[in-house]
KEVEX-456831 format. One record per residue (C-alpha): residue number from 1; chain; x, y, z. Coordinates in nm, 4 decimals, always signed. Example, Ala and Ser with C-alpha at 12.3 -4.5 7.8 and 13.67 -1.06 7.14 Angstrom:
% residues 2
@resi:1	chain:A	xx:+1.2300	yy:-0.4500	zz:+0.7800
@resi:2	chain:A	xx:+1.3670	yy:-0.1060	zz:+0.7140
***
This chain:
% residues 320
@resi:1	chain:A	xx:-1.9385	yy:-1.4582	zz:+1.2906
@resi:2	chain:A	xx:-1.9777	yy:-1.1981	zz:+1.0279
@resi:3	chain:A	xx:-1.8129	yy:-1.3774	zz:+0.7477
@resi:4	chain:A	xx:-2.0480	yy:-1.3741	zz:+0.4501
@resi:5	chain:A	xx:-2.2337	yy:-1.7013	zz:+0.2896
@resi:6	chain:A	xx:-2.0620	yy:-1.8286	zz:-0.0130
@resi:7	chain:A	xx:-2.3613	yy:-1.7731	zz:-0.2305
@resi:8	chain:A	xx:-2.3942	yy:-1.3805	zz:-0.1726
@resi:9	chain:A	xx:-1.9936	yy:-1.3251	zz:-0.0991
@resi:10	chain:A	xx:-1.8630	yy:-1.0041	zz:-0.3673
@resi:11	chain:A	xx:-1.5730	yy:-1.1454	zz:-0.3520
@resi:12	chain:A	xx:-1.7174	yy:-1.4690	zz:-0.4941
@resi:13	chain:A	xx:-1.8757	yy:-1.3306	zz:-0.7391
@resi:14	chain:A	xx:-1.5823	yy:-1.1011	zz:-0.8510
@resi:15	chain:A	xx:-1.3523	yy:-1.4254	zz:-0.8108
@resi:16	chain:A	xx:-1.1025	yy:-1.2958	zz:-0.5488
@resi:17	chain:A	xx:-1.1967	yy:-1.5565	zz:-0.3009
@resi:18	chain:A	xx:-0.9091	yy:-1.7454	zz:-0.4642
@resi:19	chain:A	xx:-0.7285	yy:-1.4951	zz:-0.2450
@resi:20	chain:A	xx:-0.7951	yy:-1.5836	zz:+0.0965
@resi:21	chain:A	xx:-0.5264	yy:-1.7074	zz:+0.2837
@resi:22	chain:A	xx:-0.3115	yy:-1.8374	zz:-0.0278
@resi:23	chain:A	xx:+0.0393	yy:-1.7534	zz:-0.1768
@resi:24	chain:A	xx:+0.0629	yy:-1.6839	zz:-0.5518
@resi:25	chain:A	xx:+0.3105	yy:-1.5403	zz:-0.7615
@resi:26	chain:A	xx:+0.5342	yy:-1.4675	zz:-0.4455
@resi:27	chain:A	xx:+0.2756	yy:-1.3029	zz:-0.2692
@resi:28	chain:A	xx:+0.1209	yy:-1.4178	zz:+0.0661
@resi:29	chain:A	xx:-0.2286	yy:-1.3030	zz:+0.0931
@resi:30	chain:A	xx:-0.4262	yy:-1.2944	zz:+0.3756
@resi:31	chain:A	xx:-0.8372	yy:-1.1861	zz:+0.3295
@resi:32	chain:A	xx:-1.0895	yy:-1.1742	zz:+0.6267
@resi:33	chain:A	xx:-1.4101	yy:-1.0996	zz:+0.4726
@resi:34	chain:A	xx:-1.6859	yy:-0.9709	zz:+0.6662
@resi:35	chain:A	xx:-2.0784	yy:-0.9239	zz:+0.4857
@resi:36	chain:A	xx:-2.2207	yy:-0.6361	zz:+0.6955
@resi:37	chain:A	xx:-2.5343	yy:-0.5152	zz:+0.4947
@resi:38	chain:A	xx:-2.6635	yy:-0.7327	zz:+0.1874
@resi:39	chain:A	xx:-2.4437	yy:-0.5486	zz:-0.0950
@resi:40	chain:A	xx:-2.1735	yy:-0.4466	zz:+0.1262
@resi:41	chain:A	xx:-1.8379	yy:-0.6299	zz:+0.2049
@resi:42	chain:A	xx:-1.5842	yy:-0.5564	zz:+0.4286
@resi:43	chain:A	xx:-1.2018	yy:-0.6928	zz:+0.4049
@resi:44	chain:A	xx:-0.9339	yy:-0.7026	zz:+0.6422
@resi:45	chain:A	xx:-0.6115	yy:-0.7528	zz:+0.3600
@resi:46	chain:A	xx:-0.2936	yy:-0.8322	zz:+0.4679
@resi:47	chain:A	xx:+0.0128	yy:-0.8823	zz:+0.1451
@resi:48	chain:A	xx:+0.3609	yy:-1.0013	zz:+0.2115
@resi:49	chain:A	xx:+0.5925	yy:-1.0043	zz:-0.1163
@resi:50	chain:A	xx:+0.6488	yy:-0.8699	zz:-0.4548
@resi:51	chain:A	xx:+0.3797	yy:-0.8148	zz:-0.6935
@resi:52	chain:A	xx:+0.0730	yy:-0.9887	zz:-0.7389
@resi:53	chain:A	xx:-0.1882	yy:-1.0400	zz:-1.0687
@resi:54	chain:A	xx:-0.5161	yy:-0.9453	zz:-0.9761
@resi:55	chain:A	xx:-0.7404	yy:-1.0989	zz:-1.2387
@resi:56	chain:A	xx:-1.0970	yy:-1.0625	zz:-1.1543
@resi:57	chain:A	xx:-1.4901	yy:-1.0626	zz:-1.3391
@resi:58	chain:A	xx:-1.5493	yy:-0.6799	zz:-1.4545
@resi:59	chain:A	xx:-1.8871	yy:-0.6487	zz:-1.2776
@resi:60	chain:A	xx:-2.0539	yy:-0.3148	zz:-1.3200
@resi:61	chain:A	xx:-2.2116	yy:-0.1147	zz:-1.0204
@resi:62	chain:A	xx:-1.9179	yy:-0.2043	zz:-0.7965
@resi:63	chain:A	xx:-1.7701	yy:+0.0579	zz:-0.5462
@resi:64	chain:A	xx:-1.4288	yy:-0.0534	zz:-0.4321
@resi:65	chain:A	xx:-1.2986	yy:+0.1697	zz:-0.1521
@resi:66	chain:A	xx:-0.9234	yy:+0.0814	zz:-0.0211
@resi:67	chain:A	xx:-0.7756	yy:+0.2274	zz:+0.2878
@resi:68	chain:A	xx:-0.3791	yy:+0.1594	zz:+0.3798
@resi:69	chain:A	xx:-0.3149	yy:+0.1225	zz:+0.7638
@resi:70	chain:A	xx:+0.0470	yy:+0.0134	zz:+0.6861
@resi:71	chain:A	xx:+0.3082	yy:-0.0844	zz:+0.3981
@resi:72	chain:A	xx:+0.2954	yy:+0.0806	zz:+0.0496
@resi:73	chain:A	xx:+0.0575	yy:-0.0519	zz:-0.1919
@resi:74	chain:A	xx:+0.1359	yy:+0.0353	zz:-0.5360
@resi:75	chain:A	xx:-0.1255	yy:-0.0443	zz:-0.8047
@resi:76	chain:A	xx:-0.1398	yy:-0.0245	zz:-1.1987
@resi:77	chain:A	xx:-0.4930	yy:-0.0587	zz:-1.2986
@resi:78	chain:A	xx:-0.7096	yy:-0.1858	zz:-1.5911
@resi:79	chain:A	xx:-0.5843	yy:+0.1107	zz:-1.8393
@resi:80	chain:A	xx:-0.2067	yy:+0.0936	zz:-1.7580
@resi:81	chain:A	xx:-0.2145	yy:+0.3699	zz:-1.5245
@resi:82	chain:A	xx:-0.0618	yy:+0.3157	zz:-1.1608
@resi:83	chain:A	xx:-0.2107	yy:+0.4692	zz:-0.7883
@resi:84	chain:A	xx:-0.0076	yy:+0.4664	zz:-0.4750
@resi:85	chain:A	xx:-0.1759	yy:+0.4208	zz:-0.1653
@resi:86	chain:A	xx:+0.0912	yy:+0.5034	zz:+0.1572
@resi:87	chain:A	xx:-0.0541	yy:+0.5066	zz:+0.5321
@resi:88	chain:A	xx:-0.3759	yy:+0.6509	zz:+0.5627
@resi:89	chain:A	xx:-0.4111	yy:+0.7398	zz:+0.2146
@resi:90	chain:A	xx:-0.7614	yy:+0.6129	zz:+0.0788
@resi:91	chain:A	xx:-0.8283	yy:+0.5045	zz:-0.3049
@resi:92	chain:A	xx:-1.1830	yy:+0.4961	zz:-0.4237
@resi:93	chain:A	xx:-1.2551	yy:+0.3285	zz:-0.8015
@resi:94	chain:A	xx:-1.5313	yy:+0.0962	zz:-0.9711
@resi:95	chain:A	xx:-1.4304	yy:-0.2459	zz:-0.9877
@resi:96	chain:A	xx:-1.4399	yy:-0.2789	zz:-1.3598
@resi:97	chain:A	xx:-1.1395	yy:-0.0289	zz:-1.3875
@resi:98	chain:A	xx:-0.9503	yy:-0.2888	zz:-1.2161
@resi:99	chain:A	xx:-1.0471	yy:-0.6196	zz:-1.3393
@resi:100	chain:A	xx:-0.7021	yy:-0.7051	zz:-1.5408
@resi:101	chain:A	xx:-0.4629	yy:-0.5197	zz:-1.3081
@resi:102	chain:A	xx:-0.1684	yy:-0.5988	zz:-1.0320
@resi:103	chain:A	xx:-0.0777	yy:-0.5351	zz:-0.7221
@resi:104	chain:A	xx:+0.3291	yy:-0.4484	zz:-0.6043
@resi:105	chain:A	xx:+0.4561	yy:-0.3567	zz:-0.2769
@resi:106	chain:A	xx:+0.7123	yy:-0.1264	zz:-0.3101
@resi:107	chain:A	xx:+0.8116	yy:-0.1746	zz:+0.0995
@resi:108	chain:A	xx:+0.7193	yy:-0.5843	zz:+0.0790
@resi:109	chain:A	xx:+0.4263	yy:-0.5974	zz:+0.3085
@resi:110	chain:A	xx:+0.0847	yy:-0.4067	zz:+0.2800
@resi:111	chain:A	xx:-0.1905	yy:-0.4155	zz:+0.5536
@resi:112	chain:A	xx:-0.5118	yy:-0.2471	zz:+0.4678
@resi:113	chain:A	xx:-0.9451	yy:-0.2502	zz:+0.4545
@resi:114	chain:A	xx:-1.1255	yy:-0.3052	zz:+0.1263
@resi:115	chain:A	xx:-1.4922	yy:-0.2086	zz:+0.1255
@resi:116	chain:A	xx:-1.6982	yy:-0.3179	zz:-0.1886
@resi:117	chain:A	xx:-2.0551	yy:-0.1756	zz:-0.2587
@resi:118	chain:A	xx:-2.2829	yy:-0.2978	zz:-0.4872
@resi:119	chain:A	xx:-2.4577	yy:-0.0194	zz:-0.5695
@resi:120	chain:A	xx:-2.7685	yy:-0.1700	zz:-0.7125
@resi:121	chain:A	xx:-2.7883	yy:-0.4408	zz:-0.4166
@resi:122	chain:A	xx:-2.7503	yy:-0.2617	zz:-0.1093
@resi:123	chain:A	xx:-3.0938	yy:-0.0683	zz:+0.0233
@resi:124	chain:A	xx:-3.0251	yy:+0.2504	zz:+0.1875
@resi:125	chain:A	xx:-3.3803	yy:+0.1689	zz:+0.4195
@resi:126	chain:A	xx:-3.1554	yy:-0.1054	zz:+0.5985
@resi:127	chain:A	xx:-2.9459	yy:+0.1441	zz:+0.7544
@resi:128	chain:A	xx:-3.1537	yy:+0.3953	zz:+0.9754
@resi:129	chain:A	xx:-2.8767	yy:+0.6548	zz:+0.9974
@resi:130	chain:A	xx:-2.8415	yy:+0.6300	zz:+0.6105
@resi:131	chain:A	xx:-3.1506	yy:+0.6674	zz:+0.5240
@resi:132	chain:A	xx:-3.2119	yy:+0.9698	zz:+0.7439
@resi:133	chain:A	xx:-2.9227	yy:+1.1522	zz:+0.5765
@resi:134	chain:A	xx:-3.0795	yy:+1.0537	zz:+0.2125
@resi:135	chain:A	xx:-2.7666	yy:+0.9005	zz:+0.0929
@resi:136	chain:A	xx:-2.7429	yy:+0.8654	zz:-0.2643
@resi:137	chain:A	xx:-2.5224	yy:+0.5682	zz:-0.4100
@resi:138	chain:A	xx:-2.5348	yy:+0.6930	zz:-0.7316
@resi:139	chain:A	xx:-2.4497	yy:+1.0347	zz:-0.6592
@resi:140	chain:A	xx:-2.1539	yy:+0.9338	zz:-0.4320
@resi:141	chain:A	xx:-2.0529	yy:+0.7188	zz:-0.7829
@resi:142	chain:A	xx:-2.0416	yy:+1.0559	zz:-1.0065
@resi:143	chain:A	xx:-1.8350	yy:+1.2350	zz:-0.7337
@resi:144	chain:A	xx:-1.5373	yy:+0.9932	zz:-0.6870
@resi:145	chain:A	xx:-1.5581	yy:+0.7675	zz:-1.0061
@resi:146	chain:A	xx:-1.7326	yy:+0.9636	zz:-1.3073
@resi:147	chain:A	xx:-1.6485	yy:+0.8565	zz:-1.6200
@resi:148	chain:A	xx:-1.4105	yy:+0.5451	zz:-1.4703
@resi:149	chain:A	xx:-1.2195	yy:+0.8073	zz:-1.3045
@resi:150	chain:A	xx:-1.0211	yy:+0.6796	zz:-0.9935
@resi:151	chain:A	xx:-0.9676	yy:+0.9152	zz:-0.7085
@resi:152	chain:A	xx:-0.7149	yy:+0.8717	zz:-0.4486
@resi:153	chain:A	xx:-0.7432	yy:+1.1055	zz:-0.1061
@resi:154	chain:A	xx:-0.4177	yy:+1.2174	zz:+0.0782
@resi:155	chain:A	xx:-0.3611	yy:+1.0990	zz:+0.4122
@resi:156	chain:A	xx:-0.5238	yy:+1.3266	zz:+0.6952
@resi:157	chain:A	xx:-0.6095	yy:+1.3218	zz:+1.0477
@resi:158	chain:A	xx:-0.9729	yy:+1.2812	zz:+0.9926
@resi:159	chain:A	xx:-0.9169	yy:+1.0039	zz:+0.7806
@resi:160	chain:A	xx:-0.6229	yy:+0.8398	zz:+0.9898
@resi:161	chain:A	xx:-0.9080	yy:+0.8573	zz:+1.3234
@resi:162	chain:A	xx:-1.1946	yy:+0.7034	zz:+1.0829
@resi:163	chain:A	xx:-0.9999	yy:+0.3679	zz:+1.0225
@resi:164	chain:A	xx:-0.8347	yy:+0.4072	zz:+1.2969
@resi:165	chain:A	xx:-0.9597	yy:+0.0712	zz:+1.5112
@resi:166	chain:A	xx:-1.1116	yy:-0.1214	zz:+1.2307
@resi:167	chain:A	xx:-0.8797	yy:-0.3721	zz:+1.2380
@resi:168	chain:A	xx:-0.8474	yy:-0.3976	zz:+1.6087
@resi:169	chain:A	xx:-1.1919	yy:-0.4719	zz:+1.7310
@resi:170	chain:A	xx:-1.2439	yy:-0.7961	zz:+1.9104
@resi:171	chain:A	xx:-1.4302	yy:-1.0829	zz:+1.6963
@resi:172	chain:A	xx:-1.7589	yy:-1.0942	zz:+1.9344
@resi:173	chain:A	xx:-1.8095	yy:-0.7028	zz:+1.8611
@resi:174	chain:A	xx:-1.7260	yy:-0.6574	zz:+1.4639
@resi:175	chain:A	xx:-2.1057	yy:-0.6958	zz:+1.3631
@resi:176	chain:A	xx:-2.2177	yy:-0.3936	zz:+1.5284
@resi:177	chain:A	xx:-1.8930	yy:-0.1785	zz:+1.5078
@resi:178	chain:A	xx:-1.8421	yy:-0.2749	zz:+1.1046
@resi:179	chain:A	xx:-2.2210	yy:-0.1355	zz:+1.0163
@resi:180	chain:A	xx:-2.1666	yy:+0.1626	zz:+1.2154
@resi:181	chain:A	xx:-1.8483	yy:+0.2178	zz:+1.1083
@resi:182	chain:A	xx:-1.9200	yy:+0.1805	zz:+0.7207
@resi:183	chain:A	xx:-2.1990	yy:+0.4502	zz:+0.8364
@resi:184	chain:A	xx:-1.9896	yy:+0.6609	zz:+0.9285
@resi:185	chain:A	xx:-1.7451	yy:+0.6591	zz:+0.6252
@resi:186	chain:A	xx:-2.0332	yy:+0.6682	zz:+0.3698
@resi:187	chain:A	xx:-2.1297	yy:+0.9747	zz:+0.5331
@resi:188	chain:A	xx:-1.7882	yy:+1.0937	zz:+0.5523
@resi:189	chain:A	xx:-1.7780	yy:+1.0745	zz:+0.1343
@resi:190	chain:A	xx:-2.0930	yy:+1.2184	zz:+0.1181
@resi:191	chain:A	xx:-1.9928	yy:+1.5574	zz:+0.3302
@resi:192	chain:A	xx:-1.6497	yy:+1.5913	zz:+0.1638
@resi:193	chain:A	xx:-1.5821	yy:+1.8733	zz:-0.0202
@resi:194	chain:A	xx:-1.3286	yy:+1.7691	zz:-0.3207
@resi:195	chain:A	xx:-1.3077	yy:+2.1082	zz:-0.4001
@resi:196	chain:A	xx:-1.0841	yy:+2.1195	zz:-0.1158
@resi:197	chain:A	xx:-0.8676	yy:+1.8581	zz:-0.1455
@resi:198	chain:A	xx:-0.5437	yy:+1.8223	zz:-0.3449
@resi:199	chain:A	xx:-0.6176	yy:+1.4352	zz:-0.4814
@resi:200	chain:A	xx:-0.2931	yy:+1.2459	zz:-0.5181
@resi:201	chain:A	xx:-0.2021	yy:+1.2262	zz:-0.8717
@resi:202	chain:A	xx:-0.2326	yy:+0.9046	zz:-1.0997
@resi:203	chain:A	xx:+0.0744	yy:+0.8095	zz:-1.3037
@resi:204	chain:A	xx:+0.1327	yy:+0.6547	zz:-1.6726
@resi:205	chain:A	xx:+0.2700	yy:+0.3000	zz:-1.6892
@resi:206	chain:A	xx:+0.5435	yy:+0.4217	zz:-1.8823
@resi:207	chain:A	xx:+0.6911	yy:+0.6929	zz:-1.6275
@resi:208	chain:A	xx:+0.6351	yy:+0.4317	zz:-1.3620
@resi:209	chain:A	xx:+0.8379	yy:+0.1910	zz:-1.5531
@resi:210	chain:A	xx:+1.1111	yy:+0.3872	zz:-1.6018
@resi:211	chain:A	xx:+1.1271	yy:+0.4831	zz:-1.2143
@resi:212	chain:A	xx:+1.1130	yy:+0.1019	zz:-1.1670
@resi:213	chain:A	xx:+1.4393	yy:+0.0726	zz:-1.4284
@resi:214	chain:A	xx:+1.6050	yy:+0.3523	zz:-1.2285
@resi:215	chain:A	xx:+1.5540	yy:+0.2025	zz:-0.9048
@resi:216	chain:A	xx:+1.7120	yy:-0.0897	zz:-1.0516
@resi:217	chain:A	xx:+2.0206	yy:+0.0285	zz:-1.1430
@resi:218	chain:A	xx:+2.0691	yy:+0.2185	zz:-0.7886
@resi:219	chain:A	xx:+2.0372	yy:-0.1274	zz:-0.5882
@resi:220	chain:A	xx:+2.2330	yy:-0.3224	zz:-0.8536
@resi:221	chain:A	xx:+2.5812	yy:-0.1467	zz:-0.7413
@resi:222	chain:A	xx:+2.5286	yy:-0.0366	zz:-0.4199
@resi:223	chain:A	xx:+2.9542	yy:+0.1351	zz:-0.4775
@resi:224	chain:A	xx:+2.7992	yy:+0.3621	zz:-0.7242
@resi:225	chain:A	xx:+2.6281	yy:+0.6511	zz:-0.6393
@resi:226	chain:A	xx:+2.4927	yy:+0.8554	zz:-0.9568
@resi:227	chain:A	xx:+2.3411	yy:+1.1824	zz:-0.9181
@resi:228	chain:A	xx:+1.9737	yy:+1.2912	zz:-1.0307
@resi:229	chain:A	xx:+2.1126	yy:+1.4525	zz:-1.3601
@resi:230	chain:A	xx:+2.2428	yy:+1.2005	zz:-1.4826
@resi:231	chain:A	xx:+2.0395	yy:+0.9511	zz:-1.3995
@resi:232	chain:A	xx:+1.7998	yy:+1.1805	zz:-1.6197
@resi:233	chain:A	xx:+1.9700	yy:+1.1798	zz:-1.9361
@resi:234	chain:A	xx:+2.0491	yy:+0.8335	zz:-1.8557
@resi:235	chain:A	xx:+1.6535	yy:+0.7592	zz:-1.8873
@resi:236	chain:A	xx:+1.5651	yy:+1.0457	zz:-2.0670
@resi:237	chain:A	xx:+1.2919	yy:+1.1620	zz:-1.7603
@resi:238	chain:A	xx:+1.2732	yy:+1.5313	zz:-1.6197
@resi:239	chain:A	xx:+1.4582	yy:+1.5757	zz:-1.3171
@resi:240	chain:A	xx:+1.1770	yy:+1.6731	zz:-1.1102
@resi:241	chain:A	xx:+0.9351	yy:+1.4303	zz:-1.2724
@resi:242	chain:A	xx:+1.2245	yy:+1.1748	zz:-1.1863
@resi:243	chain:A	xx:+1.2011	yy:+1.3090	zz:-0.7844
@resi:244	chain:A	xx:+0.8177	yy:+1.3374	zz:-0.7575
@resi:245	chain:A	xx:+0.7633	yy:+0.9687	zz:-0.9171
@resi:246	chain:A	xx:+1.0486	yy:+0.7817	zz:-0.7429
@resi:247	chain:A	xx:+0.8804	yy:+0.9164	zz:-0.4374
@resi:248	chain:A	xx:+0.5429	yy:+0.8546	zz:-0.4886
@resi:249	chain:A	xx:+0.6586	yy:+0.4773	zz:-0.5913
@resi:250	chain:A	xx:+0.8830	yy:+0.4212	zz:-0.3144
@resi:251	chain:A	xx:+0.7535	yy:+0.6530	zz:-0.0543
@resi:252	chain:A	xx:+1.0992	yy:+0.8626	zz:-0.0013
@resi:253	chain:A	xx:+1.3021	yy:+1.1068	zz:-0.1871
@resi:254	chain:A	xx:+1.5959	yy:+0.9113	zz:-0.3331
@resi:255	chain:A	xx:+1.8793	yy:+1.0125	zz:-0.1338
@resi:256	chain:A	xx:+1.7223	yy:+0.9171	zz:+0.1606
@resi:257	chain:A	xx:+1.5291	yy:+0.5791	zz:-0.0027
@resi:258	chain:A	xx:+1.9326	yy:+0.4861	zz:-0.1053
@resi:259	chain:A	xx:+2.0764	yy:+0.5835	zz:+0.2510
@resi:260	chain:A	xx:+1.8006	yy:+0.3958	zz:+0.4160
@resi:261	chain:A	xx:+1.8490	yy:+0.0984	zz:+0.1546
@resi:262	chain:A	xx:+2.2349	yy:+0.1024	zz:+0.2231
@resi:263	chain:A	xx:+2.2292	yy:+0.0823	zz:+0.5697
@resi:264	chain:A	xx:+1.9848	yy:-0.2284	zz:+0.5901
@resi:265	chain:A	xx:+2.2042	yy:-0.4025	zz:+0.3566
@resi:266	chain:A	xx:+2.4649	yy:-0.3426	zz:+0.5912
@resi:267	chain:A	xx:+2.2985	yy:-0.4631	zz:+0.8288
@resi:268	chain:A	xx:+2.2842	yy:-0.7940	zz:+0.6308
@resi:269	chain:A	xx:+2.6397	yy:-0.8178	zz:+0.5751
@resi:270	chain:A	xx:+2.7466	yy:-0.7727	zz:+0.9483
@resi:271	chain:A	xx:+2.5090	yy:-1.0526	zz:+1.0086
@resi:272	chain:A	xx:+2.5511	yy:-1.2840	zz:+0.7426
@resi:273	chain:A	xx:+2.9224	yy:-1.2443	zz:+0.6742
@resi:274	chain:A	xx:+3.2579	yy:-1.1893	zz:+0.8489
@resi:275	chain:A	xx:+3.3976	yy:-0.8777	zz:+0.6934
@resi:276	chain:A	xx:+3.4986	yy:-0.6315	zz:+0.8708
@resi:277	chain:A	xx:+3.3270	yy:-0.3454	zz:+0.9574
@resi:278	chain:A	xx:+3.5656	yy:-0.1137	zz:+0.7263
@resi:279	chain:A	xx:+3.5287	yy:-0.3727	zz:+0.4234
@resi:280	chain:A	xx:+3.1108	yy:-0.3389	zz:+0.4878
@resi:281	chain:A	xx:+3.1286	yy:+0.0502	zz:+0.4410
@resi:282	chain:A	xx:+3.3826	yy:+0.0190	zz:+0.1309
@resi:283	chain:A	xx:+3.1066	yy:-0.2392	zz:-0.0143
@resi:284	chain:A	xx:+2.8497	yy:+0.0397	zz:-0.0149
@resi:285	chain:A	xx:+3.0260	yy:+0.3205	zz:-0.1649
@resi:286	chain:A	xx:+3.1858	yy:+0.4816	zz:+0.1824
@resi:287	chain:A	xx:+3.5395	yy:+0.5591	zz:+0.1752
@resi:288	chain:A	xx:+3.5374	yy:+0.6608	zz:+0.4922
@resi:289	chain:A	xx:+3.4428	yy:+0.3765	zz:+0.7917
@resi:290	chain:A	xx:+3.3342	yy:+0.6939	zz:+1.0250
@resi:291	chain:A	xx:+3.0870	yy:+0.8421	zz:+0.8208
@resi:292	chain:A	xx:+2.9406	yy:+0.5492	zz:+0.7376
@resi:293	chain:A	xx:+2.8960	yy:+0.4109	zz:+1.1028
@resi:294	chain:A	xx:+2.7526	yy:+0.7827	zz:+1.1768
@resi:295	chain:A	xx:+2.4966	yy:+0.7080	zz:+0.8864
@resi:296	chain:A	xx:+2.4529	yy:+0.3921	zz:+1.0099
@resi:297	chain:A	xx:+2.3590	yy:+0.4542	zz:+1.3614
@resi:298	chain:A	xx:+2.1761	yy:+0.7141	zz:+1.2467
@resi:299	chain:A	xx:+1.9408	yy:+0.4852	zz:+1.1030
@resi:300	chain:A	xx:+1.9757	yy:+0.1687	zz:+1.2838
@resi:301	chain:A	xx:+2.0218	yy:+0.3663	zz:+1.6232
@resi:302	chain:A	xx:+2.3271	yy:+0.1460	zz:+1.7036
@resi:303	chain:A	xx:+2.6896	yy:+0.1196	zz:+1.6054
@resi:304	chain:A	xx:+2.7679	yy:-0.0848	zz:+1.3446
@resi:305	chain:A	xx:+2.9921	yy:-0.2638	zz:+1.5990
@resi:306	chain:A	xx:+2.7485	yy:-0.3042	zz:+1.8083
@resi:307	chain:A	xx:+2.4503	yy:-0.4109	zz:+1.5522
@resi:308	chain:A	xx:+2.6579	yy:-0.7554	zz:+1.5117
@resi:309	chain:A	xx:+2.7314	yy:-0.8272	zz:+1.9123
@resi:310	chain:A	xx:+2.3852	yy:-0.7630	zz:+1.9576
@resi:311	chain:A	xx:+2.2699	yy:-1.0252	zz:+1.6762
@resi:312	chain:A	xx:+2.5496	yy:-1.2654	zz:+1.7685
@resi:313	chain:A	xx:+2.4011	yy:-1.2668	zz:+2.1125
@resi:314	chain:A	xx:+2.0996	yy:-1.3101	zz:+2.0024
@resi:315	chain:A	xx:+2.1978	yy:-1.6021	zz:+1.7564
@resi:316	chain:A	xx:+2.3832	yy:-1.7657	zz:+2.0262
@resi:317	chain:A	xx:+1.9846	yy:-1.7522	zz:+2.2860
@resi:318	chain:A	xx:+1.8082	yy:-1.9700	zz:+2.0374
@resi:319	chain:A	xx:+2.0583	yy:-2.1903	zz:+1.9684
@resi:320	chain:A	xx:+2.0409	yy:-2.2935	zz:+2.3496
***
């Protein structure tokens, strides 16, 4: 097994091992820790839930780079300011900037890889590839985290393909394929040209907060359906900083967040109630049943009709 002693474990010594495999504040956590070079831990992270505290020691020399394979992971860090990770987005930050900070999940469930450096512990000589290639740690710091800076990298092919089966890989083979893996991501940082790259932008608490209000009020009365301008004056916020934020937080424009958001509720209520199907669509703000079982099966790809046979069916299988 790869899973790092307790006496050299980053985690450990950052205190996230509290982490592993628990359920705080609402939030199931699951950690699989893996030491692959002294100074360098890999996590497998897995979050079902709301929003999490992440309280941890401020340790200096710390490389903390986060990769989302699925789920939404929203984060406000140790200055206020909030990051949004989506699938195959990558985040890249010095622990300290996160030691008083929390975790949401905009979409309720997050799986993603964590790799921590300690820059001052980990010797390039131990890694042959690495050390041919003249890798410099501290260098690689000033390029993604100078002057506490956090960067966060867009989702792209090349990235999507270099996490691609990191999570997959059978138990008896994740020594070998972790170190070259990690390899082959630290060169990856090291040949990227930021230049060319549009980073994903970093918002203010207090925008995100008031996307967070908005988003609020839109699930609260599901028969209302404002529009964008007035939710604007409403919450004082630009239209279009309203759009771009409320997208970035919940990872789709808000008509089609709200659509998506009605029709799952619906779903709900033709399985956990008897109304009709007529008395569901008036409950969400559709005066007419036919458009709203066209939006529905345009989501759900099923009638609404149909949607409850189905689940009765299947409700009446494992009661047998």
């Amino acid at each position: 097994m790869l899973q790092d002693s307790e006496n050299k474990s980053i985690l450990k010594r950052l205190g996230l091992s509290k982490l592993i495999n628990k359920k705080i504040d609402g939030i199931t956590a699951t950690m699989q820790p893996y030491m692959i070079f002294p100074g360098v831990e890999l996590v497998l992270n897995e979050y079902e839930g709301n929003e999490l505290k992440c309280e941890h020691q401020a340790l200096e020399n710390i490389l903390q780079i986060n990769y989302c394979l699925e789920g939404r992971l929203g984060w406000r860090l140790h200055n206020g300011d909030y990051i949004y990770l989506a699938e195959n987005d990558i985040s890249l930050h010095m622990v300290n900037n996160c030691a008083l900070s929390s975790i949401t999940l905009p979409l309720k469930h997050y799986k993603g890889i964590s790799i921590f450096i300690d820059l001052t512990e980990f010797d390039i000589d131990k890694s042959m590839v690495l050390k041919q290639m003249n890798l410099n740690l501290m260098q690689l710091k000033q390029k993604f985290c100078r002057n506490n800076k956090t960067t966060v990298l867009p989702a792209t092919n090349n990235i999507k393909n270099l996490f691609a089966l990191l999570n997959l890989v059978p138990e008896e083979y994740k020594a070998m394929y972790f170190k070259l893996k990690f390899e082959e991501i630290m060169m990856f940082l090291a040949l990227l040209d930021l230049s060319k790259i549009a980073e994903k932008q970093i918002y203010p608490a207090c925008t995100v907060d008031t996307i967070k209000r908005i988003h609020a009020k839109l699930i609260a009365n599901l028969k209302q359906r404002p529009t964008i301008e007035i939710l604007s004056k409403e919450f004082l916020i630009n239209t279009s900083t309203l759009k771009q934020v409320f997208k970035a937080v919940y990872g789709k424009p808000i008509a089609q967040y709200m659509k998506d958001y009605r029709m799952h509720e619906a779903a709900n209520l033709l399985c956990k109630t008897n109304m009709t199907v007529k008395e569901v669509a008036e409950a969400l703000g559709y005066e007419n049943q036919s458009k709203f079982a066209t939006a529905f099966k345009e989501i759900m790809q099923i009638s609404p009709t149909q949607y409850r046979s189905y689940y009765k069916m299947e409700q009446e299988k494992n009661e047998k």
